[in-house]
C-alpha positions as CSV (number, residue, x, y, z in Angstrom):
1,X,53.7,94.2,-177.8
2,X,56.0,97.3,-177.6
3,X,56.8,96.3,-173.8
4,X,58.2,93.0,-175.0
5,X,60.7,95.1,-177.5
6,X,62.6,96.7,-175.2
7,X,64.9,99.7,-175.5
8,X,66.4,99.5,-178.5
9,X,67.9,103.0,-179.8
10,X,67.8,102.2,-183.3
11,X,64.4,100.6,-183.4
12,X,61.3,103.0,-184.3
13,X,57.8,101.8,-183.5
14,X,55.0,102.5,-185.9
15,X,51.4,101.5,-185.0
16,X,49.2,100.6,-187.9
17,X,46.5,103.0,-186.9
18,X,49.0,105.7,-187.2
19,X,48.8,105.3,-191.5
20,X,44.8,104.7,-191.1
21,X,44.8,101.9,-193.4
22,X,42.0,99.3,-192.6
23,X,43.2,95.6,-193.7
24,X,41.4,92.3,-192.4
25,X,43.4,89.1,-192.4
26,X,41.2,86.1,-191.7
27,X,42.1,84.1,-189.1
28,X,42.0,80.8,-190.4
29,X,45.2,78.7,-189.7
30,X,45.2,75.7,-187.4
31,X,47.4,77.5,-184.6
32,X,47.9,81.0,-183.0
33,X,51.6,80.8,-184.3
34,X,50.0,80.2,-187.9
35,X,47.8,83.2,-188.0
36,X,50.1,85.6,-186.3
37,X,52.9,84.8,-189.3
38,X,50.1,85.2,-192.0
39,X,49.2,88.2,-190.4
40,X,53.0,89.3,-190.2
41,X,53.6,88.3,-193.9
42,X,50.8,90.0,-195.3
43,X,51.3,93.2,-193.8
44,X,54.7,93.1,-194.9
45,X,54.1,93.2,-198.3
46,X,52.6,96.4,-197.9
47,X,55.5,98.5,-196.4
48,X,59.8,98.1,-196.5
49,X,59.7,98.1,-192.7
50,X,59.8,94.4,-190.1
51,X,56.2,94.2,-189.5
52,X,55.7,92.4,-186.4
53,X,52.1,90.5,-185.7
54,X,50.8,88.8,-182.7
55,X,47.5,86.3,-182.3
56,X,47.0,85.3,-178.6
57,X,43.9,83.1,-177.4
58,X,43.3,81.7,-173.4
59,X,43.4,78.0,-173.1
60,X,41.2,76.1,-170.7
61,X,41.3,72.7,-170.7
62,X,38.5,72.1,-168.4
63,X,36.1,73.1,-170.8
64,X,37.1,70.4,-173.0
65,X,35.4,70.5,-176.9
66,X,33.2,73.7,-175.4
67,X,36.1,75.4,-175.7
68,X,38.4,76.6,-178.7
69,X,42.2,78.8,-177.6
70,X,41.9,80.0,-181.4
71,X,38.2,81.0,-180.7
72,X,38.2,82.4,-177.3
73,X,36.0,85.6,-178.6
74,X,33.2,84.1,-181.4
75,X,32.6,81.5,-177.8
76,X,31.6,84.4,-175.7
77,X,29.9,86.4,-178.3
78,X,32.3,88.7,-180.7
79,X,29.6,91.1,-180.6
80,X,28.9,90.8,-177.2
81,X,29.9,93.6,-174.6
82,X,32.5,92.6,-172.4
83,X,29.8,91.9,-169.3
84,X,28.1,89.6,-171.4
85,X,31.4,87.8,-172.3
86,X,32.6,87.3,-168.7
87,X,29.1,85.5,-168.2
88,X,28.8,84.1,-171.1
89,X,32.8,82.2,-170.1
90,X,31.2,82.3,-166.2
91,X,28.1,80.3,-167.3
92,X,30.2,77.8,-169.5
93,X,32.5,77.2,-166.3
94,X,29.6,76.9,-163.8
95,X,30.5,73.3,-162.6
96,X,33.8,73.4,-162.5
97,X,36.1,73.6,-159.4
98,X,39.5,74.3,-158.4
99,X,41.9,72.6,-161.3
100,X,39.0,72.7,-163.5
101,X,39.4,76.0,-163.6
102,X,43.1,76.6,-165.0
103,X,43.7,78.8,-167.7
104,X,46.8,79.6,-169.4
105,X,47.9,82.4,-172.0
106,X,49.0,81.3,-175.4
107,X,50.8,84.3,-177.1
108,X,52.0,84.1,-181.0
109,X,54.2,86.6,-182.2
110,X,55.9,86.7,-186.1
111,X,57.9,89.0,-187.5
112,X,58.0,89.7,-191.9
113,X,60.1,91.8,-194.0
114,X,58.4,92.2,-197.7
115,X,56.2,89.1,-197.6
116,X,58.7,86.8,-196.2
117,X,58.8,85.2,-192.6
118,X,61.8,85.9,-190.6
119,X,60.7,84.8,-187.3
120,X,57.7,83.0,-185.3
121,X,57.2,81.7,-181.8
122,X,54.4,80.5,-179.9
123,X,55.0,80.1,-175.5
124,X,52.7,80.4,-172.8
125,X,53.1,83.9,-171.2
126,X,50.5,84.1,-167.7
127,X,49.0,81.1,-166.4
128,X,45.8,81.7,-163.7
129,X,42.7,80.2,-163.0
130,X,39.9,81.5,-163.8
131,X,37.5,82.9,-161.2
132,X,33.9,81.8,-160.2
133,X,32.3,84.6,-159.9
134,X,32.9,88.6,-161.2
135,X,34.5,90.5,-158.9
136,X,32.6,93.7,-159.9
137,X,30.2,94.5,-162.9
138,X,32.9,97.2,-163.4
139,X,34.6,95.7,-166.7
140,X,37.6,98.6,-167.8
141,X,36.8,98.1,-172.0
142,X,38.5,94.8,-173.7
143,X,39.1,93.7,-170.8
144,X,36.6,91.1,-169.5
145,X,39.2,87.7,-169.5
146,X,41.7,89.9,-167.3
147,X,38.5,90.9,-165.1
148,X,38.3,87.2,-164.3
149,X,41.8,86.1,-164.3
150,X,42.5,85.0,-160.9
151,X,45.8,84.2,-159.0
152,X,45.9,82.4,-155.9
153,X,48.8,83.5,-154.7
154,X,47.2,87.1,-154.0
155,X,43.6,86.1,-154.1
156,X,42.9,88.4,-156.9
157,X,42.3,89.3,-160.4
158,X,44.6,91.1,-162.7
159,X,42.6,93.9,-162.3
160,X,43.2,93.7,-158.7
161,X,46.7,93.6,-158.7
162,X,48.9,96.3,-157.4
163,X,52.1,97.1,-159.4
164,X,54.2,95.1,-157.2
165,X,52.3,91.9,-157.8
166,X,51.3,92.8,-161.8
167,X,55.3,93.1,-162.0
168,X,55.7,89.7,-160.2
169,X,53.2,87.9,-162.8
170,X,54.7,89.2,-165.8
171,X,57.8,87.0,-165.1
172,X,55.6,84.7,-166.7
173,X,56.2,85.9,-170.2
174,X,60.0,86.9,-170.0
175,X,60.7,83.4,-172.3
176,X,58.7,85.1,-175.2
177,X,60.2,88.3,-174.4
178,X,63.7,86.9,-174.5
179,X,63.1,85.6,-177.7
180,X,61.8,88.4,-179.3
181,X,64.5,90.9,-178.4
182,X,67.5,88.0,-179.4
183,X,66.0,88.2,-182.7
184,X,65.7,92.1,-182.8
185,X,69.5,91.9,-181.4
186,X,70.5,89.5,-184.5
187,X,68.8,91.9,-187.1
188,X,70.7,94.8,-185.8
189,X,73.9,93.0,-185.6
190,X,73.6,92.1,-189.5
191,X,72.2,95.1,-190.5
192,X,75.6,97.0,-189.1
């Protein structure tokens, strides 16, 4: 998320980890934007500082009912490692070809100031196919979906991807991006 902020001089990131406080939000709205704002405004009302919450899930509509974008990791197994996940999606997927196999990236982001909403969205940020097969048993950790995202444009996964092309996808996401830092830009500009 700190790649979508930008460089902004008077902006200081904090990560949640840094103040090793453990909080669990349950998850349990009817859309990614939903659960990334209650996760935003619950988290606010334990600090003075924006908090700023994202929930993301990978819709695939040629899975049909087998499939859930708010669900994506209790599907494959929460618990599961990640080889057993990119089967476990791999198996589900077995039959289908070609446009069957499109996947796109739903990414929520909200942003709180003590308990109160100031901002949500909800876009589409990568959209790929998913591949038919693992390209390796090598999965680098949490990252099983990315190990079998697939472009055909470069006939690889993201894993695969040099710089160059990894650069080139991310245009995918500038919309949410944009949004983000106009909203960041609007806070400053009052806060002066």
């Amino acid at each position: 998320m700190v790649s979508f902020l930008g460089n902004f001089p008077d902006v200081k990131v904090h990560y949640w980890a840094e103040f090793g406080l453990e909080i669990k939000i349950q998850e349990d709205e009817k859309t990614l934007k939903k659960n990334a704002e209650k996760k935003a405004v619950e988290i606010s009302k334990l600090t003075d500082w924006y908090v700023l919450a994202s929930d993301g899930g990978v819709d695939i509509p040629g899975l049909g009912g087998k499939w859930d974008i708010l669900r994506n990791q209790r599907i494959v197994g929460e618990n599961n490692t990640d080889l057993e996940k990119a089967e476990k999606l791999l198996n589900l997927m077995k039959n289908l070809k070609g446009e069957k196999r499109k996947a796109a990236y739903h990414l929520a982001l909200a942003l709180a100031k003590k308990g109160k909403l100031i901002w949500g969205t909800e876009q589409i940020s990568d959209r790929g196919y998913i591949a038919e097969k693992l390209p390796d048993r090598e999965i680098p950790p949490y990252r099983w979906m990315s190990h079998l995202w697939y472009y055909p444009q470069y006939n690889k996964t993201i894993d695969q991807l040099n710089d160059e092309e990894k650069e080139a996808v991310r245009k995918q996401g500038a919309g949410i991006k944009k949004s983000l830092r106009r909203k960041i830009n609007e806070i400053l500009q009052f806060a002066k």
